[in-house]
C-alpha positions in Angstrom: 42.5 12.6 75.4 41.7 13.7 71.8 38.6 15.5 71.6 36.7 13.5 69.1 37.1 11.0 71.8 35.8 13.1 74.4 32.7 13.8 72.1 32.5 9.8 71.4 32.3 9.3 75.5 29.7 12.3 75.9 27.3 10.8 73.6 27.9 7.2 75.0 27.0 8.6 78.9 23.8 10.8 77.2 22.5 7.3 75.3 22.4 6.2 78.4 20.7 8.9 80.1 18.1 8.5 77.0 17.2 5.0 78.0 17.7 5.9 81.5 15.0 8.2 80.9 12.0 6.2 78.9 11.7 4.7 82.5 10.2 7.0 84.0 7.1 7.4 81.5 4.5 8.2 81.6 4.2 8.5 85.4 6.4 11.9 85.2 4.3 13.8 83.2 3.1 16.5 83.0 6.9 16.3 83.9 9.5 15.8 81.4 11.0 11.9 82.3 15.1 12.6 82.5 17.7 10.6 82.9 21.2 11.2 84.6 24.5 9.0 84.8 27.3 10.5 87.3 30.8 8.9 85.9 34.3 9.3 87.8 37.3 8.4 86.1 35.5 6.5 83.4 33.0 4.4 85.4 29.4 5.0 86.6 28.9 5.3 89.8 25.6 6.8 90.0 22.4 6.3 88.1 19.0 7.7 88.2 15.5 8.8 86.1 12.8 11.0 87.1 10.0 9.3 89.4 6.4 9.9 89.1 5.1 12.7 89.3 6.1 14.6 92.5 8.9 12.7 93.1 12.3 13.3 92.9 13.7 14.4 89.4 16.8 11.9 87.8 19.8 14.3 89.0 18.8 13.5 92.8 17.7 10.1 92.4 20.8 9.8 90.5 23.0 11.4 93.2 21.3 9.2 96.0 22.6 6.1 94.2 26.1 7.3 94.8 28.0 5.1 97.6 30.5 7.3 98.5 30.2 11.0 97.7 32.6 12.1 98.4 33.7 11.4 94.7 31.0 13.7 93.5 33.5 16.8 93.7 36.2 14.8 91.2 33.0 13.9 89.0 30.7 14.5 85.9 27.0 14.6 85.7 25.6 13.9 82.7 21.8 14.7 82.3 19.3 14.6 78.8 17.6 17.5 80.1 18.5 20.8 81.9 18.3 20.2 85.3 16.0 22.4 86.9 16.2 25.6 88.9 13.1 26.5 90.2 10.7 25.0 93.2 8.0 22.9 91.8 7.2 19.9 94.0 10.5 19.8 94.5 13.6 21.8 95.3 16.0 22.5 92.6 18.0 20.4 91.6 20.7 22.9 90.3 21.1 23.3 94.2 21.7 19.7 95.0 24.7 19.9 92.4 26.0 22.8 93.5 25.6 21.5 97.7 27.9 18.6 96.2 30.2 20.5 94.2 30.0 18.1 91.1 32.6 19.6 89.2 31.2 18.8 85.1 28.2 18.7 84.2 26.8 17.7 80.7 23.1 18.0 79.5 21.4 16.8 76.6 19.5 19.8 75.5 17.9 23.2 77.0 14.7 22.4 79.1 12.3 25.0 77.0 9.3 25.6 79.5 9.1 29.1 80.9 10.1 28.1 84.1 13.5 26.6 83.1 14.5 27.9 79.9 18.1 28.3 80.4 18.3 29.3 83.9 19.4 26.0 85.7 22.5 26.3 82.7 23.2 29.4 84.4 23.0 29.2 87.2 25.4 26.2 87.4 27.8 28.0 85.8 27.0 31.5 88.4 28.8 28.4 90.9 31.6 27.2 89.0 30.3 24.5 87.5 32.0 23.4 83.5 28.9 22.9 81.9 28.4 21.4 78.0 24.9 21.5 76.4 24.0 19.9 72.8 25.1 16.4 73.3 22.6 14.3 71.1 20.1 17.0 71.1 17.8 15.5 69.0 17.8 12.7 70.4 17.1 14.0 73.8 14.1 16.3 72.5 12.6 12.7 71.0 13.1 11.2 74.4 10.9 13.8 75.4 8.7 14.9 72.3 5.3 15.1 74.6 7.0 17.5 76.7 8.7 19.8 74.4 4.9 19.9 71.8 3.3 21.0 75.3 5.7 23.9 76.1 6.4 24.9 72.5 3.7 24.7 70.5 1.3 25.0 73.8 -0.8 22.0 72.8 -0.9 18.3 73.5 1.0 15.8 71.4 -1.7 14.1 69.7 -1.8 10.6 68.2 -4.4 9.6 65.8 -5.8 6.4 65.7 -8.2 3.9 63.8 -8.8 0.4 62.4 -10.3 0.3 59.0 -11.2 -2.6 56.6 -9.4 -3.3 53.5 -12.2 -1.9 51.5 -11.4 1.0 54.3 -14.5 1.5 56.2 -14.2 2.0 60.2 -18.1 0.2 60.8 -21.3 -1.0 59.2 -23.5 2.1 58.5 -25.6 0.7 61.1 -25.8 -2.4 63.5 -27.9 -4.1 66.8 -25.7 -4.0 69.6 -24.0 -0.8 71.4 -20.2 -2.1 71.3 -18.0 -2.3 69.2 -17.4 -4.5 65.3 -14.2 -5.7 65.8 -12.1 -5.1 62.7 -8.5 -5.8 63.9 -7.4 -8.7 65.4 -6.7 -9.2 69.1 -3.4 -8.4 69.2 -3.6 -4.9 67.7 -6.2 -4.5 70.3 -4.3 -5.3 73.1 -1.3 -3.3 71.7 -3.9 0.1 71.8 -4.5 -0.6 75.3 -0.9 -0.3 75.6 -0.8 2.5 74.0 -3.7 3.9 76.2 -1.4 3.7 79.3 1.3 5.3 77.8 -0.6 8.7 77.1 -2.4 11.2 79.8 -5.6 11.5 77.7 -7.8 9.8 75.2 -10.3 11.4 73.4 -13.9 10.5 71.4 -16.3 12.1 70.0 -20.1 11.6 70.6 -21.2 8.9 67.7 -18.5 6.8 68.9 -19.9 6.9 72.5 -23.4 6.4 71.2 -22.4 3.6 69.1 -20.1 1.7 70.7 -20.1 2.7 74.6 -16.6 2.2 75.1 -14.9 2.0 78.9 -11.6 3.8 77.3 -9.6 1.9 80.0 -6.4 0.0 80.1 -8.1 -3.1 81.2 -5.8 -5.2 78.8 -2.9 -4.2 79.6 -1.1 -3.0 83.0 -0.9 0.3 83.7 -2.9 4.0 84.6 -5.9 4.5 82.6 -5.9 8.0 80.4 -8.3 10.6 81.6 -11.2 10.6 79.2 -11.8 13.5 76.8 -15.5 13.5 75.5 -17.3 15.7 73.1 -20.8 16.1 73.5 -22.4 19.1 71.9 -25.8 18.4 72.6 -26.1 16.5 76.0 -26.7 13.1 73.9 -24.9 11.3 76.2 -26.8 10.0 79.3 -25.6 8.4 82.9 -26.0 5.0 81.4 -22.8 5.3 79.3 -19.8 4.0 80.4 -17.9 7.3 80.4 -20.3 9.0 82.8 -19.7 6.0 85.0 -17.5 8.2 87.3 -14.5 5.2 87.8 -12.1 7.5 85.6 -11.2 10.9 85.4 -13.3 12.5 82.0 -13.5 16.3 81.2 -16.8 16.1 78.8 -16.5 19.1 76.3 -20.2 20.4 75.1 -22.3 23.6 74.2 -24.7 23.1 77.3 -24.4 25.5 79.8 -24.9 25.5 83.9 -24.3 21.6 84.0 -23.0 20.4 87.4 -19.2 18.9 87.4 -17.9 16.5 90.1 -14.7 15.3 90.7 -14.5 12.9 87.5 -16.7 14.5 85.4 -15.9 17.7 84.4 -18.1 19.6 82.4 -15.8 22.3 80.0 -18.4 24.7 78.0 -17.4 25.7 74.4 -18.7 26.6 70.9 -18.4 23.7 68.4 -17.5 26.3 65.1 -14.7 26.0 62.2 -11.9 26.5 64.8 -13.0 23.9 67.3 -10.0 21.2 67.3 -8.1 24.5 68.6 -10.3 25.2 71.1 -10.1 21.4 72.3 -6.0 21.9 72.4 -6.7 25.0 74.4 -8.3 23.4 76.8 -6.4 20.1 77.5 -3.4 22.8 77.7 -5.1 24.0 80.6 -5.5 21.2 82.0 -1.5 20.9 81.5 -2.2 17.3 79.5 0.5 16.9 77.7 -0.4 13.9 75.6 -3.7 12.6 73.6 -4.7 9.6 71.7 -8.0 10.0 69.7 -9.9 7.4 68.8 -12.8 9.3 67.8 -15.0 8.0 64.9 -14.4 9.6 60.9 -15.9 13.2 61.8 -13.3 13.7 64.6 -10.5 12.3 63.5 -10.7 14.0 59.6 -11.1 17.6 61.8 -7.9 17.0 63.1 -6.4 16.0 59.9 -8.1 19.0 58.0 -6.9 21.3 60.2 -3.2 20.1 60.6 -3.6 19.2 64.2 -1.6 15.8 64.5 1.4 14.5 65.3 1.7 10.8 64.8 -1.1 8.4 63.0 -1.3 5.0 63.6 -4.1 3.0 61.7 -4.4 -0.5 61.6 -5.6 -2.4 58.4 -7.7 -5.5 59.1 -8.1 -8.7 57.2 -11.9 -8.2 56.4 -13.8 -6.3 53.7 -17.5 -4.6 55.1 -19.0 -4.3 51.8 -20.3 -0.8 53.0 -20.0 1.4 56.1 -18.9 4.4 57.3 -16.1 5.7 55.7 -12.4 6.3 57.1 -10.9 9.0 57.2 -8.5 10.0 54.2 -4.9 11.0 55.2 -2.3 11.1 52.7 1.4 11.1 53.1 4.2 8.4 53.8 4.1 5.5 55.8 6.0 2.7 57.5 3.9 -0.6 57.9 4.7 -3.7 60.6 2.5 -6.6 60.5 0.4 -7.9 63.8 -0.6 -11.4 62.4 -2.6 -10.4 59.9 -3.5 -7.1 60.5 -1.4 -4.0 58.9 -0.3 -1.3 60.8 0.4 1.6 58.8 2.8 4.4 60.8 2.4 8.2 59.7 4.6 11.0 61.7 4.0 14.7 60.5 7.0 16.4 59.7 5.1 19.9 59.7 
């Protein structure tokens, strides 16, 4: 076999692995979700992604799904991510591999995190084991961007996120009721409680929870709600507000000392000063959340703009003009734009 073929067939088996793997999120985290194809003489035979968290990781799940193992010895193990070789919830699963003697293995990219790092490549190889790593490595770090922005960069991946009028104000300057003016349709609403399942936290700042009261659930769409991040400087936020309601998990970040926490409501003291979005990162780090949405009103979100703290922007453009309001926040740079009915959705990524 020609080895431009044999590179053509490893990147066929890791594109699988790839979509193998975008099963298993976001109930993995704050694992990374893997996937793992075991071939023998050019079929699958085994097939597996990582379950939620504290379950097993893709290479097992994968080597269950083999019938007969007693091909695993005359096989290859393909994998997006280093497999592991540490004890977590888990065994190792560099130690399953080895137990079965599968002969090949070949991985998407390195596993970064301190605990991995290299180690389950070596000690693979310590047993015998032909291993190749860098098959679609890009493409494998995407699969798992949350993952590798937590252990690299020791911060959340964070998403920004507004609607805004086509004379770009986010709401009226003031109004009667204590929920929200609608300024997308209900489409784009439903797709940002999607959204809201798909990441571990979601974060607002106190005018928004004064203003609007929002639940900051998933109750539109299937799935686990986000654990609520709140900022409260001041204690302006009473019981009566839906995120003190105690149905979801919320860390409340303020200035106010000796305040009681319970089991979902945690209270996280900190100084609100110039470097405040970095101490917000710090904590959630802590925390080991690996993912955040904000949907925070103008003030918040601009912080995290200003201050280069952002990874992806998504800001939907509704068909209605306010006449006056609050302001959105200005981000410049380039954009992609879909269409939900007749709302815009404009898509930034920072490349930085």
């Amino acid at each position: 076999m020609c080895y431009f073929c044999a590179v053509n067939i490893h990147e066929i088996y890791i594109k699988r692995c790839i979509e193998l793997s975008k099963n298993g999120l976001p109930a993995a985290m704050p694992n990374p979700s893997v996937g793992a194809v075991i071939v023998y003489e050019n079929k699958i035979i085994g097939e597996g992604f990582t379950a939620a968290y504290g379950g097993n990781h893709a290479e097992v799940n994968a080597i269950q799904s083999v019938k007969d193992t007693s091909l695993l010895s005359k096989a290859t193990l393909y994998v997006s991510l280093e497999p592991c070789s540490h004890y977590g919830k888990t065994p190792p699963c560099c130690d399953l591999i080895i137990k079965y003697k599968i002969p090949n293995v070949i991985i998407g990219t390195i596993d970064s995190s301190s605990k991995v790092a290299g180690t389950g490549i070596q000690r693979l190889q310590e047993n015998g084991i032909h291993v190749t790593v860098g098959v679609l490595e890009k493409e494998c770090i995407e699969s798992n961007i949350r993952f590798f922005t937590f252990h690299n960069k020791k911060r959340p991946y964070i998403i920004l996120k507004w609607a805004e009028s086509l004379d770009r104000f986010i709401a009226p300057m003031t109004k009667n009721k204590k929920e929200p003016v609608w300024i997308s349709n209900e489409f784009s609403r439903q797709l940002v409680h999607k959204w809201r399942s798909e990441e571990q936290a979601i974060l607002v700042g106190t005018n928004t929870v004064l203003a609007d009261n929002p639940k900051l659930d998933v109750r539109d769409w299937t799935g686990q709600n986000p654990i609520r991040i709140v900022l409260d400087r001041n204690g302006k936020i009473t019981k009566d507000y839906a995120v003190k309601d105690g149905k979801i998990k919320t860390i409340i970040i303020t200035e106010q000392e000796n305040l009681i926490s319970t089991e979902n409501c945690i209270y996280e003291n900190a100084i609100f000063d110039f470097e405040f979005t970095k101490t917000i990162v710090g904590i959630l780090y802590k925390y080991e959340i690996q993912s955040l949405l904000i949907e925070g009103g103008t003030q918040t979100l601009q912080s995290f703009i200003d201050d280069n703290l952002w990874d992806e922007a998504r800001v939907f453009v509704g068909n209605i003009h306010l006449k006056s309001g609050i302001s959105a926040p200005i981000l410049n740079g380039n954009f992609q734009i879909k269409k939900i009915k007749d709302d815009q959705l404009k898509l930034y990524l920072n490349h930085d």
